[in-house]
C-alpha positions as CSV (number, residue, x, y, z in Angstrom):
1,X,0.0,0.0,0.0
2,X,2.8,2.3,1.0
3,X,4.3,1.5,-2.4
4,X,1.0,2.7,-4.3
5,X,1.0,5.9,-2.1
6,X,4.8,6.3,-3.1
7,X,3.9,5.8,-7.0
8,X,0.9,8.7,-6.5
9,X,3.6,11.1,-4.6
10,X,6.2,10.6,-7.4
11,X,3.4,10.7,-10.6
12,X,2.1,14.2,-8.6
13,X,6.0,15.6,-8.0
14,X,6.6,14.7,-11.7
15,X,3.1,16.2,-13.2
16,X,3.8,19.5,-10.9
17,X,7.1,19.2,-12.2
18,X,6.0,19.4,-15.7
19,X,3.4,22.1,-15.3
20,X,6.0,24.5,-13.5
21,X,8.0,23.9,-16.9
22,X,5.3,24.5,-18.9
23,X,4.6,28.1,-17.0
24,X,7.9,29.4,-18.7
25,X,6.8,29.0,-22.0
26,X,5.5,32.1,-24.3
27,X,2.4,32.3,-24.8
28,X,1.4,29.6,-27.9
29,X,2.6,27.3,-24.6
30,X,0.4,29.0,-22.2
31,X,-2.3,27.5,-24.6
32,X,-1.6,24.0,-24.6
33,X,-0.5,24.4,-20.9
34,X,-4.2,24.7,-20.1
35,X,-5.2,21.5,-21.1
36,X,-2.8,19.8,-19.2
37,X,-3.3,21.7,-16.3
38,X,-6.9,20.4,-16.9
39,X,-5.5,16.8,-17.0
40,X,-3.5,17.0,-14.0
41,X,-6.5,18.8,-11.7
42,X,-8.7,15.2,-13.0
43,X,-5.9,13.1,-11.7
44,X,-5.5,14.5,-8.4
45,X,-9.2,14.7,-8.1
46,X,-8.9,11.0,-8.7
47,X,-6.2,10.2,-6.2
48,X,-8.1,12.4,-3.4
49,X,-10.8,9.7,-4.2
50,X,-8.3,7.0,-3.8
51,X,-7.2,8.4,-0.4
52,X,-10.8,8.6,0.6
53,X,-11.4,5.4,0.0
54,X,-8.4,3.7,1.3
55,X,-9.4,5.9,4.4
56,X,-12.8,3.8,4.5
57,X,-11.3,0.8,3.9
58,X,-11.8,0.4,0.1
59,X,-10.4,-3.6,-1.1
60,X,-6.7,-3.7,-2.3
61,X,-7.9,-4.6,-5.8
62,X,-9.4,-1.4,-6.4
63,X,-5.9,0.2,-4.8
64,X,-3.9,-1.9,-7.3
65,X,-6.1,-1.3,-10.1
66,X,-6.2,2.6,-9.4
67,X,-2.4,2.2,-8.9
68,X,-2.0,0.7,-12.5
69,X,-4.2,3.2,-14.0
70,X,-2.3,6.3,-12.7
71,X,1.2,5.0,-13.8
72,X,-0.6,4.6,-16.9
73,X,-1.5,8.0,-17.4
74,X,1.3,9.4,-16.0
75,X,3.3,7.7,-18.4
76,X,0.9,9.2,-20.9
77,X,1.0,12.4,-19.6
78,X,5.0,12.5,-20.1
79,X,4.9,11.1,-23.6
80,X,2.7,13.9,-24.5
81,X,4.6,16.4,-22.4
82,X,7.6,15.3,-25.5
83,X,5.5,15.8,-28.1
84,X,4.4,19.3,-26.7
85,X,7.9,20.4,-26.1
86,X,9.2,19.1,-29.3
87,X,5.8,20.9,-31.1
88,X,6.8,24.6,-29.5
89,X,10.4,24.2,-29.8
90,X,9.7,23.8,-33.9
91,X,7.2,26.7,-33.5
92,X,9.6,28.8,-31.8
93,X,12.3,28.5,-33.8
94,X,9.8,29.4,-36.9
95,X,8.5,32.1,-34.9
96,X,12.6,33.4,-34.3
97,X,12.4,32.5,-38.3
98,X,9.8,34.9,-39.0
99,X,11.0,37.7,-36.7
100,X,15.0,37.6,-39.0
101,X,13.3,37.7,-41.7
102,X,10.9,40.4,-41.4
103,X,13.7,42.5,-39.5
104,X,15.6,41.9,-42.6
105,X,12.7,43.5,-44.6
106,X,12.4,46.3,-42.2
107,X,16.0,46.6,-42.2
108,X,16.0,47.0,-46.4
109,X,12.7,49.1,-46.4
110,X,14.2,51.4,-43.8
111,X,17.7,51.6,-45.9
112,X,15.4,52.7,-48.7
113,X,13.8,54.9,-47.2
114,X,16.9,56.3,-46.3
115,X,17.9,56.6,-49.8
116,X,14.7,57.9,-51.2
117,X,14.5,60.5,-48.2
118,X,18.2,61.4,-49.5
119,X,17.7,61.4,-52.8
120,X,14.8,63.6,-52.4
121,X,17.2,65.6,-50.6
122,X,19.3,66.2,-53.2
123,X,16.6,66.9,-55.7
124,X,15.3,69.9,-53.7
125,X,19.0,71.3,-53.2
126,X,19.3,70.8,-56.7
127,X,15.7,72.4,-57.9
128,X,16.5,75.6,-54.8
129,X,20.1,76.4,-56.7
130,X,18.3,75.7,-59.7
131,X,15.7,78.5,-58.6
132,X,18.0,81.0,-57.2
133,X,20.2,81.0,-60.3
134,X,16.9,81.4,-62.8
135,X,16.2,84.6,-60.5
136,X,19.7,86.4,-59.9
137,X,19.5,86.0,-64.0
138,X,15.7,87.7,-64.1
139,X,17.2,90.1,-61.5
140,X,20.3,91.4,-63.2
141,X,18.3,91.2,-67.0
142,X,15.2,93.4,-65.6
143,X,18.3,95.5,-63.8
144,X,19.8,96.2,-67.6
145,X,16.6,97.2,-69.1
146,X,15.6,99.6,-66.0
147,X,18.9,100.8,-66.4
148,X,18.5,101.4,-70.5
149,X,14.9,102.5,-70.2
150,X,15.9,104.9,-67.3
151,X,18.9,106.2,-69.5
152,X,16.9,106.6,-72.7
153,X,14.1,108.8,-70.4
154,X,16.7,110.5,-69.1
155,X,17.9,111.7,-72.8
156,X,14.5,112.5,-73.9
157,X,13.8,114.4,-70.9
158,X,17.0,116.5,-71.6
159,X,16.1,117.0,-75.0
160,X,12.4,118.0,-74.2
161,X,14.1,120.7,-71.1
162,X,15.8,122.0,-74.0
163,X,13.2,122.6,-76.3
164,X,11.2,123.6,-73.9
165,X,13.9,126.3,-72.6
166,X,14.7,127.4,-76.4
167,X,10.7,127.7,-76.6
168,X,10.2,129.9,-73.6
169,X,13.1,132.1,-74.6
170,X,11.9,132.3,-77.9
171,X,8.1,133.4,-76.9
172,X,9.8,135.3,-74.0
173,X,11.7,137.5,-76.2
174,X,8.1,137.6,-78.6
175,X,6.3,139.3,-75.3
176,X,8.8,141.5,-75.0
177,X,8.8,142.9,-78.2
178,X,4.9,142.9,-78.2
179,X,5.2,145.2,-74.6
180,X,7.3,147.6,-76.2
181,X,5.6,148.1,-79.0
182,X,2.3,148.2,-77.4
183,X,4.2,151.2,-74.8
184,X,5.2,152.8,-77.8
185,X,1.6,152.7,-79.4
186,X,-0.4,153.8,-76.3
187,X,2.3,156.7,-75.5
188,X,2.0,158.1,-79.1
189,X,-1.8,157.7,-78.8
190,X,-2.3,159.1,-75.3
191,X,0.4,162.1,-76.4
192,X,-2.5,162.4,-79.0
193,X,-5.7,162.5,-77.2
194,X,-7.2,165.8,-76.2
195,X,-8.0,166.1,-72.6
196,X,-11.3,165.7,-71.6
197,X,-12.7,168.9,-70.0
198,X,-14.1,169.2,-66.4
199,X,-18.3,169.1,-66.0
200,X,-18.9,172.5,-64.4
201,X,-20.7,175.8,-64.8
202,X,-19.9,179.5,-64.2
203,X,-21.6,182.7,-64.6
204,X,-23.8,184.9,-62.8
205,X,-26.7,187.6,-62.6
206,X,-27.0,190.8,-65.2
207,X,-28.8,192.5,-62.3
208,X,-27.6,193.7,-59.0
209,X,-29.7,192.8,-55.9
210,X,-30.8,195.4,-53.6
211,X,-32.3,195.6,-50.3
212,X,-34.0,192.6,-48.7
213,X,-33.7,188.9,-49.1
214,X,-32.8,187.9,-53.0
215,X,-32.3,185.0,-54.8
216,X,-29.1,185.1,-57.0
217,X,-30.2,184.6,-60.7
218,X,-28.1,182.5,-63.3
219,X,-28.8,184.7,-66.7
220,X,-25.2,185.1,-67.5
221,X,-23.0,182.3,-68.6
222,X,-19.3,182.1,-68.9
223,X,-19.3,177.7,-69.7
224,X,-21.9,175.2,-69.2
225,X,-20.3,171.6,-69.1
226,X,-22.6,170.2,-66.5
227,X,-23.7,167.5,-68.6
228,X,-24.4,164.9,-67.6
229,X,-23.9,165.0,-64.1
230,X,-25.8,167.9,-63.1
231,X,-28.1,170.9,-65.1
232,X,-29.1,174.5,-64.5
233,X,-32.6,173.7,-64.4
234,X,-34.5,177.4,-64.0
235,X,-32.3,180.8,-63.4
236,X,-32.1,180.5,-59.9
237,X,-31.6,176.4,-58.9
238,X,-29.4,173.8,-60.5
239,X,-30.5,170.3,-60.1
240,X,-28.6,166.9,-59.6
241,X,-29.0,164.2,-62.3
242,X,-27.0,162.0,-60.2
243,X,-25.4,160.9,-57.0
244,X,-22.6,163.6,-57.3
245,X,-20.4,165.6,-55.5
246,X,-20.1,169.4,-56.9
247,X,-17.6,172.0,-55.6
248,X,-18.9,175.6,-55.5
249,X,-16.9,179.1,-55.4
250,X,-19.4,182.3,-54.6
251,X,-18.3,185.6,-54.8
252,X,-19.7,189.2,-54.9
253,X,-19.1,192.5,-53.1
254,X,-21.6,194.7,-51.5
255,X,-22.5,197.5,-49.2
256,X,-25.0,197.3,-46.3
257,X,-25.9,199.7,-43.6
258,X,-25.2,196.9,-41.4
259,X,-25.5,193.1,-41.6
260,X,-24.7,192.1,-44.9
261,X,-25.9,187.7,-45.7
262,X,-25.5,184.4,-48.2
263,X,-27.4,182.2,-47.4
264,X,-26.5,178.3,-49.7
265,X,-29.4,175.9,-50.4
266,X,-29.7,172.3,-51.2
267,X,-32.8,171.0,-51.8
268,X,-34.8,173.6,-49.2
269,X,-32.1,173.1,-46.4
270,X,-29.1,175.5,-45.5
271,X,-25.8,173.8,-46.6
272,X,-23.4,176.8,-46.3
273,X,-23.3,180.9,-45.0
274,X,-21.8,183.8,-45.3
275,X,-22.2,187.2,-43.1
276,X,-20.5,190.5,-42.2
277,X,-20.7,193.7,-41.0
278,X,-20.3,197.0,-43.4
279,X,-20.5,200.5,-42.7
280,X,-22.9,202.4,-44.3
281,X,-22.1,202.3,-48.5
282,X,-18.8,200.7,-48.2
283,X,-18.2,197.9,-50.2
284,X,-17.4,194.3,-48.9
285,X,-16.7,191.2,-50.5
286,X,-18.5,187.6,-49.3
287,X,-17.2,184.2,-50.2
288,X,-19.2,180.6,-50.2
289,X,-16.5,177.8,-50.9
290,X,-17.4,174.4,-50.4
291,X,-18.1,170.7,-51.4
292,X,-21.7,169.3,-51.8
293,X,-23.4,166.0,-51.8
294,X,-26.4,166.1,-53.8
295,X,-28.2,163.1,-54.0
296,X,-30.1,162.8,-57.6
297,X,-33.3,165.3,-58.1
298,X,-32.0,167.4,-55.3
299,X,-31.7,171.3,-55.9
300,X,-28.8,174.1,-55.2
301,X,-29.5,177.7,-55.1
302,X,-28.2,180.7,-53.1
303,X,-30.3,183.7,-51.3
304,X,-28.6,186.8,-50.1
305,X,-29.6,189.5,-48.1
306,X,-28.8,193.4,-47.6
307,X,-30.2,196.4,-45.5
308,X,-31.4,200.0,-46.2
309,X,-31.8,198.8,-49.9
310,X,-28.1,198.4,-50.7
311,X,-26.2,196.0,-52.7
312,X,-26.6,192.5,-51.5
313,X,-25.5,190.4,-54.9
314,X,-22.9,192.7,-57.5
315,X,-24.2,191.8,-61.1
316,X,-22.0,189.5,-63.2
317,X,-20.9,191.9,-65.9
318,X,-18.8,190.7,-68.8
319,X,-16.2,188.6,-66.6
320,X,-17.9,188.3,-63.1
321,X,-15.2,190.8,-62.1
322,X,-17.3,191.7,-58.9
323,X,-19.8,188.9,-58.5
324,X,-19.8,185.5,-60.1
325,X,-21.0,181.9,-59.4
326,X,-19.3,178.4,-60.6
327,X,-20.1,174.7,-59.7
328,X,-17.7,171.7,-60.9
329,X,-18.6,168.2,-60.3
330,X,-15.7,166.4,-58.5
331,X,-17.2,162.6,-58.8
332,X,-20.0,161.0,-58.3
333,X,-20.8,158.7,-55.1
């Protein structure tokens, strides 16, 4: 009995044996290991049976014939144990087969890739000096023809400065001859022209005015210019005929047995006076000078004044020797 018990303890040192060799195979082993694994959990199931058994007393014929059947299995167990090992040595070495080989592959698909990678290389070096020699050439051929265009501008240019210069000159030296003939012309025509008279009047009154307030009368005329700035419009007013300004010069002597008056009228309104003091039939002279404004339609006249029925206005006479009146228009406003 002890014997069968040794055969079990040897058949499970051997099996555990074999499965911890197993355990250190990759992994295609790992796959087959689970079978056996499987096979060896049956058998010690079994023998735990056996045990129980021969614990209860079990007949030796059953032990022997238990016995008999393990050693046949065990020996089964190590005869496909071989055939396992010898099966995943051949697959491992076709499995260190494959992995030369296709690190061979890689190796010759890397070292052309390395080639093409450098070969590409050189093409774009080769295309890049390629490119920078094309453009230095486009460079220095559009550099000429700036440089010719630029020269052949510059000539024209020059030649146009010049014309234009020789033109100017020429039509310079044209307007200068044209001023000084057209000075010449307008000095020999102005040296020509007559010059135009003043616009005035002058004369006076055939009558002497005596005693009491007169109005000077205008029956005697030296020149009447007036035209057409002014008019003698009745013999004792002149009248505007537009926006003017007239100068006037009054002058007359005469006697008073005291206060002697001139009294100068635009349009109703004293402008301008003259007075003095006489003894009685002495003669004293009275003077109106002065500038008017006479807006248009507006009237001038003068009104004098003498006591004790003396002479208050001289008459005009031939010359307006001792009384006289004149207007001249001075410009118009």
């Amino acid at each position: 009995m002890l014997r069968f018990l040794s055969l079990g303890a040897v058949a499970a040192v051997a099996m555990a044996q074999n499965v911890d060799l197993t355990t250190r195979q990759n992994d295609l082993v790992a796959r087959r290991q689970t079978d056996q694994s499987a096979s060896v959990f049956e058998l010690s199931q079994q023998v735990s049976t056996i045990m129980e058994n021969l614990n209860n007393g079990v007949p030796n014929d059953i032990i022997s014939r238990i016995s008999t059947d393990t050693i046949a299995r065990t020996i089964e167990v190590t005869n496909a144990q071989a055939v396992m090992e010898a099966t995943l040595g051949a697959e491992l070495d076709q499995v260190r087969a494959d992995a030369s080989t296709n690190a061979a592959t890689a190796s010759v698909a890397a070292a052309a890739g390395a080639s093409a990678v450098a070969a590409m290389q050189t093409f774009m070096v080769q295309q890049t000096a390629s490119m920078n020699a094309a453009m230095e050439a486009q460079t220095a051929a559009t550099s000429t023809t700036l440089s010719r265009a630029m020269a052949a501008m510059d000539s024209t240019l020059g030649l146009q400065l010049t014309q234009a210069q020789s033109t100017a000159t020429a039509q310079a030296s044209g307007v200068t001859a044209a001023i000084s003939s057209l000075n010449s012309t307008l000095t020999s025509s102005l040296a020509s022209v007559r010059p135009i008279a003043g616009h005035g009047w002058r004369g006076g009154c055939s009558q002497r005015k005596n005693g009491g307030w007169n109005w000077m009368c205008f029956d005697r005329t030296t020149y009447d210019t007036a035209a057409p700035y002014f008019r003698k419009s009745s013999n004792t007013r002149f009248s505007s005929l537009r926006n003017v300004f007239l100068h006037i010069n009054f002058f007359s002597i005469g006697t008073s047995c005291g206060w002697q008056y001139h009294f100068l009228y635009v349009n109703g309104a004293v402008w301008s006076s003259a007075h003095g003091h006489a003894f009685y039939s002495h003669w004293k002279d009275s003077h109106v000078i002065d500038t008017l404004k006479i807006p248009t339609g507006h009237w001038v006249g003068l009104q004098s004044h003498a006591a004790c029925g003396h002479v208050a206005i001289h008459e005009y006479g031939s010359t307006g020797r001792w009384g006289n009146f004149a207007l001249n228009w001075k410009g118009n406003y």
